[in-house]
N, C-alpha and C positions, 0 to 999 in steps of 0.2 A: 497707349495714350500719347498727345503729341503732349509739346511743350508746356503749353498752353493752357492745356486741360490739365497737364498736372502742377503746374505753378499754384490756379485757382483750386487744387483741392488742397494741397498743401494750407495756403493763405485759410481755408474753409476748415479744414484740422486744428490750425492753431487758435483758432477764434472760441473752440468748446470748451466746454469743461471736459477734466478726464474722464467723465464718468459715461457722460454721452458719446464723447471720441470712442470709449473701448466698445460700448454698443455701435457704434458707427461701423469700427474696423471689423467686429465678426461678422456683420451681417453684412459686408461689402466683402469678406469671407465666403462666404454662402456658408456659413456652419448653423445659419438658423434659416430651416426650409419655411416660409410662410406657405408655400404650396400645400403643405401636409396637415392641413387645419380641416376636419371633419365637421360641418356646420349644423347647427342647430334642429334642422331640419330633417336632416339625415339620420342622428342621433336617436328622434323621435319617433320615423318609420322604421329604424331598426328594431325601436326598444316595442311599436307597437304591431311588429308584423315576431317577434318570437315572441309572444303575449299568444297571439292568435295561432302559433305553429304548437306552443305548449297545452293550447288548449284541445286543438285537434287531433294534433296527431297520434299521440295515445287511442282516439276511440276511431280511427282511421285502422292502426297497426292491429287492433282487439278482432273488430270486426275482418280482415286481414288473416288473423288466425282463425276465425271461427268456419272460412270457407269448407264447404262439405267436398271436400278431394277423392269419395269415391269412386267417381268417372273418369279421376284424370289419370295419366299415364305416369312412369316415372321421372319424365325428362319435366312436365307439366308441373308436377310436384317441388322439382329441383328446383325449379323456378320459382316456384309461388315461394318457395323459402326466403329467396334471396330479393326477392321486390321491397319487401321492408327496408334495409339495409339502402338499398339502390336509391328508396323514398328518404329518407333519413342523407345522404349523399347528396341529391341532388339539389335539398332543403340547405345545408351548409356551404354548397357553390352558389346559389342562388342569395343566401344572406352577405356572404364574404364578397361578391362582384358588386350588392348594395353598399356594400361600406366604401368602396372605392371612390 
């Protein structure tokens, strides 16, 4: 800062009360991120898109197991295992990138 600018903050300092000064000096700090404020809206397609994951994906995973794996080979099999798991995985990247 030049001279200048800090004479008027100074002058601007002693004009507060303490109470607003000490709010003043942390968040000219940066120890309060206003950036990290998750809005309203967000909150709300969060809260209504695992409403609708809790509702599905249970009869998603049932049906999932109930496939008739007679035809399939064992690598096919290994697999059909692990698609649950990978559903459930890509559901928790896909919620945790909405919060961001």
């Amino acid at each position: 800062m030049d001279a200048k600018t800090e004479a008027f903050r100074e002058k601007y300092l002693a004009k507060l009360s303490p109470k607003v000064k000490t709010l003043y000096l942390i968040k000219e700090a940066k120890f309060i991120n206003d950036g990290g404020a998750i809005t309203v809206g967000k909150i709300v397609s969060l809260v209504i898109v695992c409403i609708v994951i809790a509702y599905i994906l249970p009869i998603g995973l049932t049906a999932l197991g109930a496939i008739n794996t007679t035809g399939m080979s064992e690598g096919e099999q290994a697999l059909l295992g692990v698609i649950g798991i990978i559903i459930v995985l890509v559901i928790f990247v896909a919620i945790t990138k909405e919060a961001e």
